[in-house]
TIFILUM-631328 format. One record per residue: z negated, y, x negated of N, C-alpha, C in turn. Coordinates in steps of 0.2 Angstrom, whole numbers. Each point is the difference from the previous one (the first is absolute). Last residue first. Layout:
N
+-------+-------+-------+-------+-------+-------+-------+-------+-------+
!  n_pz !  n_py !  n_px ! ca_pz ! ca_py ! ca_px !  c_pz !  c_py !  c_px !
+-------+-------+-------+-------+-------+-------+-------+-------+-------+
!     Z !     Y !     X !     Z !     Y !     X !     Z !     Y !     X !
...
+-------+-------+-------+-------+-------+-------+-------+-------+-------+
! end
This chain:
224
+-------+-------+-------+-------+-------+-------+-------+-------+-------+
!  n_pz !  n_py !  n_px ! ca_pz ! ca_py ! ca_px !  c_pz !  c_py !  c_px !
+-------+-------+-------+-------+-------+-------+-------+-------+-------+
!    30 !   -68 !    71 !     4 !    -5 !     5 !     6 !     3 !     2 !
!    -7 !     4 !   -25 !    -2 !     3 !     7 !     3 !    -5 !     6 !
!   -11 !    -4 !   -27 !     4 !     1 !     5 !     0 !     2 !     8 !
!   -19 !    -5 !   -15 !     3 !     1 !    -4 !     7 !    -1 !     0 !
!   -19 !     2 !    15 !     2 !     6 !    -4 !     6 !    -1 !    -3 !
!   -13 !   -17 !    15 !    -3 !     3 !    -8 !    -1 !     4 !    -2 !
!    11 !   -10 !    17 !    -7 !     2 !     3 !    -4 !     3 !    -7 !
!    23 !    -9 !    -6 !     0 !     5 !     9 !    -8 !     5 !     1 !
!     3 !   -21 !   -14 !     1 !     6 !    -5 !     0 !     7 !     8 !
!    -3 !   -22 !     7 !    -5 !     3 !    -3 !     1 !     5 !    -4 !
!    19 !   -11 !    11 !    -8 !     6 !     7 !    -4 !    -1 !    -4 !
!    15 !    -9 !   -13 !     2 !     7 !     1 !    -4 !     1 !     6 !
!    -6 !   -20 !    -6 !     1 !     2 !    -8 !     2 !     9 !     2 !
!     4 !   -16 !    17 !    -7 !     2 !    -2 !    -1 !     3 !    -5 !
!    22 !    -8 !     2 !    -2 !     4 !     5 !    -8 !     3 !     0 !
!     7 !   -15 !   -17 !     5 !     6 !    -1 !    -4 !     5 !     9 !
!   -17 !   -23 !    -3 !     8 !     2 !     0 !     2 !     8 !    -4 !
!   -23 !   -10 !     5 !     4 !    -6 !     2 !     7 !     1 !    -4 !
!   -28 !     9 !    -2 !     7 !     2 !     2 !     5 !    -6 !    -5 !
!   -23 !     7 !    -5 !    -1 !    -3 !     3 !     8 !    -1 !     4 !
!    -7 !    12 !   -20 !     0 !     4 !     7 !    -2 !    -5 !     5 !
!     3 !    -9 !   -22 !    -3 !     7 !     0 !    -3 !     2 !     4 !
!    18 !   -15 !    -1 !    -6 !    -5 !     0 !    -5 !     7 !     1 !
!    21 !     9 !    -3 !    -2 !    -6 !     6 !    -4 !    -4 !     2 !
!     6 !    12 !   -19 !    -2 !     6 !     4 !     0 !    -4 !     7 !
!     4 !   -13 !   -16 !    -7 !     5 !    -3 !    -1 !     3 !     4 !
!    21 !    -9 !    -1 !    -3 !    -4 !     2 !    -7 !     0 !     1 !
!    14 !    17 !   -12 !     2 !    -2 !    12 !    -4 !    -5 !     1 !
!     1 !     1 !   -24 !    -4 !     9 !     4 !     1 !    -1 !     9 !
!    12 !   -16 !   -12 !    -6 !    -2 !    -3 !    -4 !     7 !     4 !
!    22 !     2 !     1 !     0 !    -6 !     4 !    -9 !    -3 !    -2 !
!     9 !    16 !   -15 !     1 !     6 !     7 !    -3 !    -7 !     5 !
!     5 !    -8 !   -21 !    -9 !     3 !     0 !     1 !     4 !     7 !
!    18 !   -11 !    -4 !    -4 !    -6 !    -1 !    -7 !     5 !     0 !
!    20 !    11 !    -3 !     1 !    -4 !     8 !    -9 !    -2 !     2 !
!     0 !    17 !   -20 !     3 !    -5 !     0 !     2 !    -2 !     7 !
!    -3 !    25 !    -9 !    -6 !    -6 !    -1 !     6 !    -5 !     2 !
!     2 !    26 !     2 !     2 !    -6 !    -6 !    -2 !    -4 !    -3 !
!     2 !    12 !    23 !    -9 !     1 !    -7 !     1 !    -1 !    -5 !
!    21 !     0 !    15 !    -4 !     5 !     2 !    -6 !    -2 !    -4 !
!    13 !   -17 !    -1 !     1 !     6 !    -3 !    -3 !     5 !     0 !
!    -9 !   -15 !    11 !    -1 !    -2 !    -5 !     5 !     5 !    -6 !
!     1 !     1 !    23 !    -6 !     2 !    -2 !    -3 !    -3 !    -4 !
!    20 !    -7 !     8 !     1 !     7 !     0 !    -6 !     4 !    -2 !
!     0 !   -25 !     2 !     6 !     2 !    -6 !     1 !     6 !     0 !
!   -13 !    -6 !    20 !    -5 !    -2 !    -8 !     5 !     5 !    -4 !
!     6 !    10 !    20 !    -1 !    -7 !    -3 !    -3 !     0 !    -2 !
!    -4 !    19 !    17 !     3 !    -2 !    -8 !     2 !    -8 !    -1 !
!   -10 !    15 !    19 !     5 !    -4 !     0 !     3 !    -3 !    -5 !
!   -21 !    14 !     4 !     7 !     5 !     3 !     7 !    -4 !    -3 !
!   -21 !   -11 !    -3 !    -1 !     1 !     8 !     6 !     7 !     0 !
!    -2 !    -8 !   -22 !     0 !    -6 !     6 !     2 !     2 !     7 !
!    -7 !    13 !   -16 !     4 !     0 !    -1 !     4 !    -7 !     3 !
!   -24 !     7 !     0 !     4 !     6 !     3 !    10 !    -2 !     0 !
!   -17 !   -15 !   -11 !     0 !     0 !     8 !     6 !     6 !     4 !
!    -4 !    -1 !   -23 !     7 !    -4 !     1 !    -2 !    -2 !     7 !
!   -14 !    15 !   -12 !     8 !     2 !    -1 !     3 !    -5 !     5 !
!   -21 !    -4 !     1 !     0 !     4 !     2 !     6 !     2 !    -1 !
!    -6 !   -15 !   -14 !     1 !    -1 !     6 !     1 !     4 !     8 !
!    -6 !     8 !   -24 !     7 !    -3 !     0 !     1 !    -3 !     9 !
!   -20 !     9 !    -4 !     2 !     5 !    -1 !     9 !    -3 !     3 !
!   -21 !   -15 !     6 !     1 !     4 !    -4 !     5 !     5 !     2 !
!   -15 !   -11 !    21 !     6 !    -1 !    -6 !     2 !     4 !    -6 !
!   -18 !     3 !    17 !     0 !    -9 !     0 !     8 !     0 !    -6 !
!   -19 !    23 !     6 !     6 !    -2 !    -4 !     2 !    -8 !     0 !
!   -18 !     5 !    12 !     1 !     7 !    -4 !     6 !    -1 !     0 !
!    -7 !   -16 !    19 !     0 !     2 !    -8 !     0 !     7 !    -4 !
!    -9 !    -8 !    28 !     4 !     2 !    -6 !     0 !     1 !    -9 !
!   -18 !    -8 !    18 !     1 !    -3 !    -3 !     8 !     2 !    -3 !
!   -12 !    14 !    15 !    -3 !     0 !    -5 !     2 !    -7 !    -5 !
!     3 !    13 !    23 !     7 !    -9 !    -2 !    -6 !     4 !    -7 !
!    -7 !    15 !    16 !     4 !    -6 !     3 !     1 !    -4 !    -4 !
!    -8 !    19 !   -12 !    -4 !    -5 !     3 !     2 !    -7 !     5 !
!    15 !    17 !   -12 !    -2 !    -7 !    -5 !    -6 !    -5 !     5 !
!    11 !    17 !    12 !     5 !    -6 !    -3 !    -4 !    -2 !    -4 !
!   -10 !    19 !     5 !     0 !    -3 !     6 !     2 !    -7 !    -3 !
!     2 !    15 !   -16 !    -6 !    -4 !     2 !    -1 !    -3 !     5 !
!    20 !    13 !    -2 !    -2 !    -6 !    -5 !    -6 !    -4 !    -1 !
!     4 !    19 !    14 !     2 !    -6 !     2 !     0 !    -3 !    -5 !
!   -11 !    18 !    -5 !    -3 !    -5 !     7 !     4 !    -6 !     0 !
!     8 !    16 !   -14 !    -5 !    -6 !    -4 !    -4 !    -2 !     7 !
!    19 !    14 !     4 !     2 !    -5 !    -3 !    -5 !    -7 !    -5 !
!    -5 !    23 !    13 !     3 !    -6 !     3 !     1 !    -6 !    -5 !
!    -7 !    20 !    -9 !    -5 !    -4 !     4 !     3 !    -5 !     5 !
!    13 !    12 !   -14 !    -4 !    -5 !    -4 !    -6 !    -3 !     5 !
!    18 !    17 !     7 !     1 !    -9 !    -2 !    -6 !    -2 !    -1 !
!     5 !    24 !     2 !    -7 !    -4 !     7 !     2 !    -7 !    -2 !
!    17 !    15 !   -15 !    -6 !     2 !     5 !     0 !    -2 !     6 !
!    11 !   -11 !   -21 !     2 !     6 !     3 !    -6 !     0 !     6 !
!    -5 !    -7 !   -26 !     3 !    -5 !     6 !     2 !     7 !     6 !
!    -5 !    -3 !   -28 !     2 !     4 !     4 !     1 !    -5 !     6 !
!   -15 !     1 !   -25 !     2 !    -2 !     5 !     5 !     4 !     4 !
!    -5 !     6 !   -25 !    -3 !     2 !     9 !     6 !    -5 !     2 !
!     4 !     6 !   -21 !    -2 !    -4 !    -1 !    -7 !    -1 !     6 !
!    17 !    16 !    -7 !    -8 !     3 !     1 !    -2 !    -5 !    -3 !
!    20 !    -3 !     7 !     2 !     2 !    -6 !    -9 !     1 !    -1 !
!     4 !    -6 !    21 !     2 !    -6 !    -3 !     2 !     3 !    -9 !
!    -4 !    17 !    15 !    -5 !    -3 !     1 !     1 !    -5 !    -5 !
!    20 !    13 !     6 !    -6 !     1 !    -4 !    -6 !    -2 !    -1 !
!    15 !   -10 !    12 !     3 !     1 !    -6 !    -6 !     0 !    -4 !
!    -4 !     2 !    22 !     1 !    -4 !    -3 !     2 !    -2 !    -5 !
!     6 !    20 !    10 !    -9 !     0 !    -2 !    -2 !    -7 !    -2 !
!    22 !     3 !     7 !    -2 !     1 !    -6 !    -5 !     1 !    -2 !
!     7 !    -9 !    22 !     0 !    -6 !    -7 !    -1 !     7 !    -6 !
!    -4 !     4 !    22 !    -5 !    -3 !    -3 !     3 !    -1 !    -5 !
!    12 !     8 !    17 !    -6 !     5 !     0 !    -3 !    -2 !    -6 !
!    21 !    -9 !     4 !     3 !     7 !    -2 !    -9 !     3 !    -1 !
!     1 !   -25 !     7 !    -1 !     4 !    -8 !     0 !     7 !     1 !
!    -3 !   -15 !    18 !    -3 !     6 !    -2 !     1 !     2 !    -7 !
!     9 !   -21 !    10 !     2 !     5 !     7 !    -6 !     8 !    -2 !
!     1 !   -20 !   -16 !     6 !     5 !     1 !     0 !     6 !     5 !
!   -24 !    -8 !    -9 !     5 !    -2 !     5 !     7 !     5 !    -2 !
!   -20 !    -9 !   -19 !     4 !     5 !     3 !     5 !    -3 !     5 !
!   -20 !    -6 !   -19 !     4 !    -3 !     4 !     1 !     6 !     7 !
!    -7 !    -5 !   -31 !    -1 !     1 !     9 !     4 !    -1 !     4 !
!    -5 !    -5 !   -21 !    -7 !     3 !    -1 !     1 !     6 !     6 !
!     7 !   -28 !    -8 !     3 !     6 !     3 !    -8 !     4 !     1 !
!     3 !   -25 !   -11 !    -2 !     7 !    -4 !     4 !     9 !     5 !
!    -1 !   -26 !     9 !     4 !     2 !    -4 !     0 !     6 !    -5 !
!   -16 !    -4 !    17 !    -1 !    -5 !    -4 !     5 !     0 !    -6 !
!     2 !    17 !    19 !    -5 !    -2 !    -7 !    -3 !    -3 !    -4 !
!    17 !    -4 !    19 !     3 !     6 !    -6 !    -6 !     1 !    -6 !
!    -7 !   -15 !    18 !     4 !    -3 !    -4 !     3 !     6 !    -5 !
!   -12 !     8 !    17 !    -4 !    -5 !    -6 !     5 !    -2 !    -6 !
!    13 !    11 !    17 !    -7 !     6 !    -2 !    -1 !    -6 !    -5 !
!    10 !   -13 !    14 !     5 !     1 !    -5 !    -6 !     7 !    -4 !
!   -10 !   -10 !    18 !     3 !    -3 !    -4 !     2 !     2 !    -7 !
!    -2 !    14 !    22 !    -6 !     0 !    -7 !    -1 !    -7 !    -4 !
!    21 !    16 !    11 !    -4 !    -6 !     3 !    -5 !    -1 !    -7 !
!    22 !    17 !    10 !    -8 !     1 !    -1 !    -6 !    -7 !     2 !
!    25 !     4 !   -10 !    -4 !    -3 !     2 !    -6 !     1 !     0 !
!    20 !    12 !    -8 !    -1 !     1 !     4 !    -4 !    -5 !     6 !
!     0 !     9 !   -27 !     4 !    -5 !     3 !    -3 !     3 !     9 !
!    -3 !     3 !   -29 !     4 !     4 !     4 !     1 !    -4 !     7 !
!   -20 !     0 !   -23 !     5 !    -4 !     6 !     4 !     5 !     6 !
!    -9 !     3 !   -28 !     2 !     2 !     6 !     2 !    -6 !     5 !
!   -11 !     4 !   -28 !     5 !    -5 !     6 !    -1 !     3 !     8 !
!    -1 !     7 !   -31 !    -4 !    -2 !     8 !     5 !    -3 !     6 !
!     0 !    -5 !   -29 !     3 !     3 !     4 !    -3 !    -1 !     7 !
!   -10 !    -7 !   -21 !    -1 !     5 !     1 !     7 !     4 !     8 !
!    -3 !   -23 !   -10 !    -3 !     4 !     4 !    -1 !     5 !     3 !
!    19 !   -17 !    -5 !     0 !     9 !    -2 !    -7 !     0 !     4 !
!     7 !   -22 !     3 !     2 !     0 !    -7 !     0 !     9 !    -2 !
!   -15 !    -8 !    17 !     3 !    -6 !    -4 !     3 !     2 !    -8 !
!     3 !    11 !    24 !    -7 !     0 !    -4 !    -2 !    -3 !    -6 !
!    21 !    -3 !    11 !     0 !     6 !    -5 !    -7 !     2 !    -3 !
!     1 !   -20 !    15 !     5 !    -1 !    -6 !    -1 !     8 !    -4 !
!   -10 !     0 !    22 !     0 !    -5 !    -5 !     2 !    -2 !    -8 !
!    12 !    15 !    16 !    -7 !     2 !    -1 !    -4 !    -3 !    -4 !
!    18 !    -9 !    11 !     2 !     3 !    -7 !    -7 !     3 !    -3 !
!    -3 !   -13 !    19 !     3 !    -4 !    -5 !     2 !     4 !    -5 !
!    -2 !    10 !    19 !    -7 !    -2 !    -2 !     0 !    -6 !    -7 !
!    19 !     8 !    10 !    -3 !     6 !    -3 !    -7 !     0 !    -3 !
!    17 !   -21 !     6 !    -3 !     7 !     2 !    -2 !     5 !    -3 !
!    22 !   -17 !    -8 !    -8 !     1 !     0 !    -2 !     6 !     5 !
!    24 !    -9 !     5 !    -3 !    -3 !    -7 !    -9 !     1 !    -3 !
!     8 !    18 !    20 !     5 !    -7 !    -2 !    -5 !    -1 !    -8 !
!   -16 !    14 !    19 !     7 !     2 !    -6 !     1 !    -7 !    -2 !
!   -21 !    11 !    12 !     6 !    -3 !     2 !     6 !     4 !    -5 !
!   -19 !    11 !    -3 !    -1 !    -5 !     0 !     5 !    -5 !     3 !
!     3 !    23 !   -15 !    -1 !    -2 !     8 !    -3 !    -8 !    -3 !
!    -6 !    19 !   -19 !     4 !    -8 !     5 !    -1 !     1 !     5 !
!    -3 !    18 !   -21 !    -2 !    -2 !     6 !     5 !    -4 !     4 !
!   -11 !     8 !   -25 !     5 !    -4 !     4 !    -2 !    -2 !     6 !
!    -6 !    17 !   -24 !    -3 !    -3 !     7 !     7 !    -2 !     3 !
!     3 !     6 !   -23 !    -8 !     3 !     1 !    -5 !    -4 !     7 !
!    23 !    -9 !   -13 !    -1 !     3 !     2 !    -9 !     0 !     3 !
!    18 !   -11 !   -15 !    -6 !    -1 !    -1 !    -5 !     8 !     5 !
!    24 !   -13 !    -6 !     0 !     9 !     3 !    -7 !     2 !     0 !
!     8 !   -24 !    -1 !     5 !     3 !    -4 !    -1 !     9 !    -1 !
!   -13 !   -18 !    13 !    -1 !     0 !    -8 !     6 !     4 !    -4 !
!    -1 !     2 !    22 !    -6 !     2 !    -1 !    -1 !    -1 !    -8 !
!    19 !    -8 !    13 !     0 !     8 !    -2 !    -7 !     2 !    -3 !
!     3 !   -23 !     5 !     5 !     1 !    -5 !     0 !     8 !    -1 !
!   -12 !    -7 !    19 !    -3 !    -2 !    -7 !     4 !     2 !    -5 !
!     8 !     3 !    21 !    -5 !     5 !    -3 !    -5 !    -2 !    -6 !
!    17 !   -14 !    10 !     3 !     8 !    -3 !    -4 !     3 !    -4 !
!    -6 !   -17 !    15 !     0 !    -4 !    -8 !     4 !     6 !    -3 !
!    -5 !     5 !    23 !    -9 !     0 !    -6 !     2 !    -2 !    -6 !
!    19 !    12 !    13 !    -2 !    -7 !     2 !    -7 !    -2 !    -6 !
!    16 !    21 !    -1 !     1 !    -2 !    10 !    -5 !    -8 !    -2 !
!    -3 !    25 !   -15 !     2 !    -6 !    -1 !     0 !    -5 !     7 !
!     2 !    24 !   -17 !    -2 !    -3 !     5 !     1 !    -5 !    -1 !
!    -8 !    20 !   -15 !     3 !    -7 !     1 !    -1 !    -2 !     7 !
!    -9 !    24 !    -9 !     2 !    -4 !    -7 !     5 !    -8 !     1 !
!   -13 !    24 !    15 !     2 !    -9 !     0 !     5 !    -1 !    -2 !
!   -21 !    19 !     0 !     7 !     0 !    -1 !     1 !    -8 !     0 !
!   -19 !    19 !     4 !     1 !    -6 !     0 !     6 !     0 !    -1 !
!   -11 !    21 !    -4 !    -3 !    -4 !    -3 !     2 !    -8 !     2 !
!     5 !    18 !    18 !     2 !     1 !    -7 !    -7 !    -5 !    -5 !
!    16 !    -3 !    23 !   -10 !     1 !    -3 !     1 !     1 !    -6 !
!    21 !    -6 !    11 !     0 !     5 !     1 !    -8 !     2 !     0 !
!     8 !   -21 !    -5 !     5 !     2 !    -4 !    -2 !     8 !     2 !
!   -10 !   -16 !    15 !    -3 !     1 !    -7 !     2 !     4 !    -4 !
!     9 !    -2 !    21 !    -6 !     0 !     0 !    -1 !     3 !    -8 !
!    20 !   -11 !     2 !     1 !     8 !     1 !    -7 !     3 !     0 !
!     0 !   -23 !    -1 !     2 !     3 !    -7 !     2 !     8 !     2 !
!    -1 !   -15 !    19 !    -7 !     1 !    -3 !    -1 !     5 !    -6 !
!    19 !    -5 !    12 !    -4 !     5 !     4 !    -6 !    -2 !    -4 !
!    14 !   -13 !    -8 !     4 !     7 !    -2 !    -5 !     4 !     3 !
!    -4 !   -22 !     3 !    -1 !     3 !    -5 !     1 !     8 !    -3 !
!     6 !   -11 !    22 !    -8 !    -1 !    -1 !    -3 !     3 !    -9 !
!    23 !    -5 !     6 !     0 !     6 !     4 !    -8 !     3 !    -2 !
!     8 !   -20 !    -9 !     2 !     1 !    -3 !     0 !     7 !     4 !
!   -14 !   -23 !     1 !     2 !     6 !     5 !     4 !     6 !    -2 !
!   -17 !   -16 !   -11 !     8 !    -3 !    -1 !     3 !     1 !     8 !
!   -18 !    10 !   -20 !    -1 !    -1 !     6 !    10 !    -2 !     3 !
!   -19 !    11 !   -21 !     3 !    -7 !     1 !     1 !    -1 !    10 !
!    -3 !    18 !   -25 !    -1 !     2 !     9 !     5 !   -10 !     1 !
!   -14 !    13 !   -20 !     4 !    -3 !     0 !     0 !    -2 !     8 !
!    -9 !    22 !   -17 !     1 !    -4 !     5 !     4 !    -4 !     1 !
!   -13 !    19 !   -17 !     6 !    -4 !     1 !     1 !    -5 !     5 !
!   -14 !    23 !    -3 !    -3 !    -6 !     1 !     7 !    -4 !     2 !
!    -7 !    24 !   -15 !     3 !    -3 !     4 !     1 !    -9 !     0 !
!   -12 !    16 !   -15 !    -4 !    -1 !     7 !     4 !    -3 !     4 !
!    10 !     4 !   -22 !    -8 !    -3 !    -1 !    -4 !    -2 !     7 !
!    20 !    16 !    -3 !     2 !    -9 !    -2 !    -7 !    -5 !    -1 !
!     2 !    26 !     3 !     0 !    -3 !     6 !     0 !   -10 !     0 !
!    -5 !    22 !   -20 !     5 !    -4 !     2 !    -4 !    -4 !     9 !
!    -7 !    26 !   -11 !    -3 !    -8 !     0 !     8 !    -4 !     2 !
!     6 !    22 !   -15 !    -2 !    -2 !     6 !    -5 !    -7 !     3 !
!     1 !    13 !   -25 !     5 !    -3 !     3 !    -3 !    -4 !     8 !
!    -6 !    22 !   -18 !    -2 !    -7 !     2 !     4 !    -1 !     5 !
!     5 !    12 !   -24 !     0 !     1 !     7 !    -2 !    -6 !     4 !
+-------+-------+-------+-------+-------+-------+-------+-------+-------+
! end
């Protein structure tokens, strides 16, 4: 007798990151009720969702971008990295074409307003499983004017002026950390957290802890 197709093959395992514990629940209902997606692990902060991504190896992961300890852009990053194969969703409610680039620099293969999941984010799913871009509709022309707008004004921006690690320990700075707290926090030394702060000073061109945080500010990689 032949035995029914199984369902366990098509369905898309998801890892939901987003450090809004209400933001989640309304999400995962979204999804948890498309047949063929299901959401395998949550997680409230980018350095969670790394730890749940390599622990659950899930199909596609989707981050807010603002979130404690690491962003979302910073997990993305990271997941891409060590789970290719896993796709990436941006969840966030920042319609700004910054962070859009920045999301796919980081390997994201889209980028979806909160204020439209209920409409958007499973098509989205779907798409980002296709291996299809997804952006929510009439963005992308916006957001590549104004980018180009931006690059032509100030065309001597860097791509990237600082590595990956100092990029941890700015973010981690600028939400008040010690050294001694963000040396446990990365499990590196006083003496190299104090050597990475000195780099990201000379780097940027910046004076102080205060400046250090209007630049992570303007950056993304905390919220004012």
């Amino acid at each position: 007798m032949t035995q029914p197709p199984t369902t366990q093959a098509t369905t898309t395992r998801i890892l939901l990151a987003d450090d809004h514990a209400l933001v989640r629940r309304g999400v995962r209902l979204i999804l948890d009720n498309e047949i063929g997606l299901t959401v395998v692990a949550e997680a409230s902060d980018g350095a969670e969702a790394i730890a749940q991504a390599r622990a659950h190896d899930p199909d596609l992961a989707i981050l807010d971008i603002a979130m404690p300890r690491l962003t979302g852009l910073q997990a993305a990053r990271e997941i891409s990295a060590a789970l290719p194969r896993t796709r990436i969703l941006i969840l966030t409610m920042y319609d700004n074409e910054q962070y859009f680039f920045e999301a796919l620099k980081a390997g994201a293969s889209g980028y979806v307003l909160k204020s439209v999941a209920d409409r958007d984010l499973v098509e989205a799913c779907h798409a980002a499983m296709r291996g299809e871009p997804f952006l929510y509709p009439g963005a992308i022309n916006a957001l590549i004017r104004n980018y180009l707008d931006r690059a032509r004004d100030d065309p001597s921006i860097p791509e990237r002026p600082i590595t990956d690690r100092e990029e941890e320990i700015l973010k981690l700075v600028a939400e008040g950390h010690t050294s001694q707290q963000i040396a446990d926090i990365l499990v590196i030394s006083v003496k190299t957290v104090e050597r990475h702060r000195a780099n990201l000073l000379q780097k940027l061109g910046l004076k102080d802890r205060l400046e250090l945080t209007r630049y992570a500010i303007r950056v993304g990689l905390i919220e004012p």
